[in-house]
DSSP file (Angstrom, degrees, kcal/mol; ACC not computed):
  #  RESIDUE AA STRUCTURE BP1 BP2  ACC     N-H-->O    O-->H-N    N-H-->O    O-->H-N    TCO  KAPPA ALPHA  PHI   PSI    X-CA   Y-CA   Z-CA
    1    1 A X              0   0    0      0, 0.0     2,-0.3     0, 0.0    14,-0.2   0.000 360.0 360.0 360.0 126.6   96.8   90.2   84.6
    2    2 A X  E     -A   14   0A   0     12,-2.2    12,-3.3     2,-0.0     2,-0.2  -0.926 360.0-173.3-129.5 142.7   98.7   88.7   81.4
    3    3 A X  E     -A   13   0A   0     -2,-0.3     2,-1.4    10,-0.2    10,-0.2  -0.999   4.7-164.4 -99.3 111.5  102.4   88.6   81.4
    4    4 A X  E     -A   12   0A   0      8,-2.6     8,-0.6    -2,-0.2     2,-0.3  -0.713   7.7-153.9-121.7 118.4  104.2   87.4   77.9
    5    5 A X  E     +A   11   0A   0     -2,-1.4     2,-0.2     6,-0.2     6,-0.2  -0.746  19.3 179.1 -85.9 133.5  108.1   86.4   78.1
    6    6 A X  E >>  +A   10   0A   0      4,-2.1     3,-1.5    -2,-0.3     4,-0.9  -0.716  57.3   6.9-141.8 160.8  109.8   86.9   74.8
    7    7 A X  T 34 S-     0   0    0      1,-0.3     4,-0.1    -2,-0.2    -1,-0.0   0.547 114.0 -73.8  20.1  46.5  113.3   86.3   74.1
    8    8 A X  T 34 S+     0   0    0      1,-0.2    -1,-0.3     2,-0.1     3,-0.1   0.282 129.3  25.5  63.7  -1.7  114.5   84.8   77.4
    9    9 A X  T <4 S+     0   0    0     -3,-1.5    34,-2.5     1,-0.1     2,-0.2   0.622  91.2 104.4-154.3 -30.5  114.5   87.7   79.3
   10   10 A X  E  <  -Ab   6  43A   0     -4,-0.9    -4,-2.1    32,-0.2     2,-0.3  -0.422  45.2-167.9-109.9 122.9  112.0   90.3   77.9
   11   11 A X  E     -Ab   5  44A   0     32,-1.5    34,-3.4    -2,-0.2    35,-1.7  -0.915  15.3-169.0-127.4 145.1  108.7   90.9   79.6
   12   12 A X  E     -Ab   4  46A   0     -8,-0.6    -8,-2.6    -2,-0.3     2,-0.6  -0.907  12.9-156.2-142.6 138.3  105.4   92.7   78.9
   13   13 A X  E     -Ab   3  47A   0     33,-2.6    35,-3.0    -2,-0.4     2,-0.4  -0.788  11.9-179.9-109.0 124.5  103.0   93.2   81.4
   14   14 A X  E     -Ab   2  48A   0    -12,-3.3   -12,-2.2    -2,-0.6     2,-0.4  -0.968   2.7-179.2-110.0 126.8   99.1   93.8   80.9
   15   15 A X  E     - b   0  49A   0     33,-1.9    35,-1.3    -2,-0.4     2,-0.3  -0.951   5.4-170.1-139.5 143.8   96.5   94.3   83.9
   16   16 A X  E     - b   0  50A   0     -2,-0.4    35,-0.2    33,-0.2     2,-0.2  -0.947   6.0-179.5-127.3 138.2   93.0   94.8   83.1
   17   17 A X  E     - b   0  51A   0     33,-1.0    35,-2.1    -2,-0.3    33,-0.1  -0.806  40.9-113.3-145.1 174.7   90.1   96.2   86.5
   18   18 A X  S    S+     0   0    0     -2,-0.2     2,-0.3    33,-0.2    33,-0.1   0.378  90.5  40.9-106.9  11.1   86.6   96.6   85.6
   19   19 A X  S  > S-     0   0    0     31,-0.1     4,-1.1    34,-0.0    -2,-0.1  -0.940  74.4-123.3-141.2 165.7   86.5  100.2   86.1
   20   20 A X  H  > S+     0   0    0     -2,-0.3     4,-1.0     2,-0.2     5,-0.2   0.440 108.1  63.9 -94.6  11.4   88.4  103.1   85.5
   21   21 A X  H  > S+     0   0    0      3,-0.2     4,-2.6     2,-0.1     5,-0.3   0.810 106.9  52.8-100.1 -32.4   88.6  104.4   89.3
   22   22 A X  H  > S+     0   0    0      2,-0.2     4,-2.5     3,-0.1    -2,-0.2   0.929 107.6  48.0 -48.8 -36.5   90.6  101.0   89.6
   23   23 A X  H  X S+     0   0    0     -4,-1.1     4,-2.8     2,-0.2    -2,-0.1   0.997 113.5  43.9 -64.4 -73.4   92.7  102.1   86.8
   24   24 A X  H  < S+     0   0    0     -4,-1.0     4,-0.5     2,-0.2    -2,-0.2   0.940 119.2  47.0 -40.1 -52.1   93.4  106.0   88.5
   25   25 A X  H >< S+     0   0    0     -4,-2.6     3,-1.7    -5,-0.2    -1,-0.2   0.996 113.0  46.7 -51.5 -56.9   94.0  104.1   92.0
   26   26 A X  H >< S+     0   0    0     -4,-2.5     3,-1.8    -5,-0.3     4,-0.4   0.909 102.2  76.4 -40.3 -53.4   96.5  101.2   90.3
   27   27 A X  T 3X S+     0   0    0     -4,-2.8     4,-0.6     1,-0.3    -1,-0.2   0.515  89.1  47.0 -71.9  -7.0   98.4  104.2   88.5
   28   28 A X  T <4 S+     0   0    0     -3,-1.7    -1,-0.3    -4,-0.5    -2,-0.1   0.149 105.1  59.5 -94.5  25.4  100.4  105.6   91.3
   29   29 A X  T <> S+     0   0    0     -3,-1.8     4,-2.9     2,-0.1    -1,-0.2   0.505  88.9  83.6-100.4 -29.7  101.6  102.1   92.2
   30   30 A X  H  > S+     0   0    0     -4,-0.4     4,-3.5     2,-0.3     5,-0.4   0.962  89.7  42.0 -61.4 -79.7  103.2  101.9   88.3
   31   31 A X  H  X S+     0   0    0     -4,-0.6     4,-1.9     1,-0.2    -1,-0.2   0.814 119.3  44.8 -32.8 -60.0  107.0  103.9   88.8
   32   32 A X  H >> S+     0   0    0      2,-0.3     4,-1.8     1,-0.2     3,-0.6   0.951 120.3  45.1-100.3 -49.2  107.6  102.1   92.2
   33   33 A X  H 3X S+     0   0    0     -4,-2.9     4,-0.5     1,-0.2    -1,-0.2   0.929 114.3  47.1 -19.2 -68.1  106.2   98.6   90.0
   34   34 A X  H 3< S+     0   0    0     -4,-3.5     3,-0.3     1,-0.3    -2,-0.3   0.740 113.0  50.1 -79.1 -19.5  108.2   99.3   87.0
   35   35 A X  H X< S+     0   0    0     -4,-1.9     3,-2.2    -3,-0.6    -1,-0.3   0.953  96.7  65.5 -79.3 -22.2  111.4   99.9   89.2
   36   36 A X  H >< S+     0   0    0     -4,-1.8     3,-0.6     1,-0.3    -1,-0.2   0.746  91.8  69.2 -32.5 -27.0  111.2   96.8   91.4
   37   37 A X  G >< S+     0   0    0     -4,-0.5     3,-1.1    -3,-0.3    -1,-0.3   0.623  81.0  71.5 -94.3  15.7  111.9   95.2   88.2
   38   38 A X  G <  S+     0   0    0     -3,-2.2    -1,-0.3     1,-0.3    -2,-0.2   0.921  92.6  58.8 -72.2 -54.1  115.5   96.7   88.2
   39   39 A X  G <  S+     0   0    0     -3,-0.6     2,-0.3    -4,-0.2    -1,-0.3   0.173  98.6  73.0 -84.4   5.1  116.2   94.3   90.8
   40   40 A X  S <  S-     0   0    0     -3,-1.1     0, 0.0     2,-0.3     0, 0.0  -0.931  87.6-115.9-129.5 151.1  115.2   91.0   88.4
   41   41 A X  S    S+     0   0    0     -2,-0.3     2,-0.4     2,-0.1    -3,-0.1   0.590  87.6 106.4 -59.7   3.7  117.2   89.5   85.4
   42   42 A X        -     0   0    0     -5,-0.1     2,-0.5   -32,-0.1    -2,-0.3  -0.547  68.4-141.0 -96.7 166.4  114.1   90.6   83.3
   43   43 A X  E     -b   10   0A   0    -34,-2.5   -32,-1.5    -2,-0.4   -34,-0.1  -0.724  16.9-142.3-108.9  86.8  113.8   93.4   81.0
   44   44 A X  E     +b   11   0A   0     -2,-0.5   -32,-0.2     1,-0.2     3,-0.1  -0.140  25.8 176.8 -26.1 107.7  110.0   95.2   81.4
   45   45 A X  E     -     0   0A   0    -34,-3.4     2,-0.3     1,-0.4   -33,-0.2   0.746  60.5  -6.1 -85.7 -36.9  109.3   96.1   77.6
   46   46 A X  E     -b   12   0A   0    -35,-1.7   -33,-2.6     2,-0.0    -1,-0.4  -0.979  58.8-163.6-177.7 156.3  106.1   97.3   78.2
   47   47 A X  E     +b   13   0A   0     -2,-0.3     2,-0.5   -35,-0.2   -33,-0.2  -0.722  12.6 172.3-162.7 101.8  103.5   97.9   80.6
   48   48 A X  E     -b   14   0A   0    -35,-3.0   -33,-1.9    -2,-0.3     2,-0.3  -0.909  16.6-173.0-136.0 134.8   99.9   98.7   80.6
   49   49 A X  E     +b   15   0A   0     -2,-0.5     2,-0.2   -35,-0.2   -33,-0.2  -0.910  19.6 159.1-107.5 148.0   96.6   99.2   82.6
   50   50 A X  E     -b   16   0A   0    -35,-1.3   -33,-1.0    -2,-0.3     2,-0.4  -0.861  43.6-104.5-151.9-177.7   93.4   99.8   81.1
   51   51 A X  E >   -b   17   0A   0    -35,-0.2     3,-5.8    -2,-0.2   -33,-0.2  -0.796  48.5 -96.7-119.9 147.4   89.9   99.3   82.5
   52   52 A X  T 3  S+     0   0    0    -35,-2.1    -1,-0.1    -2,-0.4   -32,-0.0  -0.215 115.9  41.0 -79.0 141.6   88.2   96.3   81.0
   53   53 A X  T 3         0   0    0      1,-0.1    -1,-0.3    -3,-0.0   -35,-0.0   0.455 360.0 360.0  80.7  -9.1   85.6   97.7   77.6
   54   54 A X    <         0   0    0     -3,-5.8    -2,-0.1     0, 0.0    -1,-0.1   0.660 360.0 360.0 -47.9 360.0   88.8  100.1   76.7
């Protein structure tokens, strides 16, 4: 998992698993992730999972 904070407020979030059935499990987690982040002074810019040899 890498997070890089940019301009004081501005996040992008990278998560990396070593397969792609980690990736298809992780992806119905993503909407209820990316709203949680309504509730923090940061702004989600971006957001991606991919399986590790993408």
């Amino acid at each position: 998992m890498v997070f890089r904070l940019y301009e004081k407020e501005n996040i992008n979030v990278r998560l990396s698993f070593s397969n792609t059935d980690m990736v298809e499990s992780f992806n119905q987690y993503i909407p209820e992730l990316k709203a949680s982040f309504e509730n923090y002074p940061l702004v989600l810019k971006d957001f991606k999972v991919r399986a590790i040899g993408e």
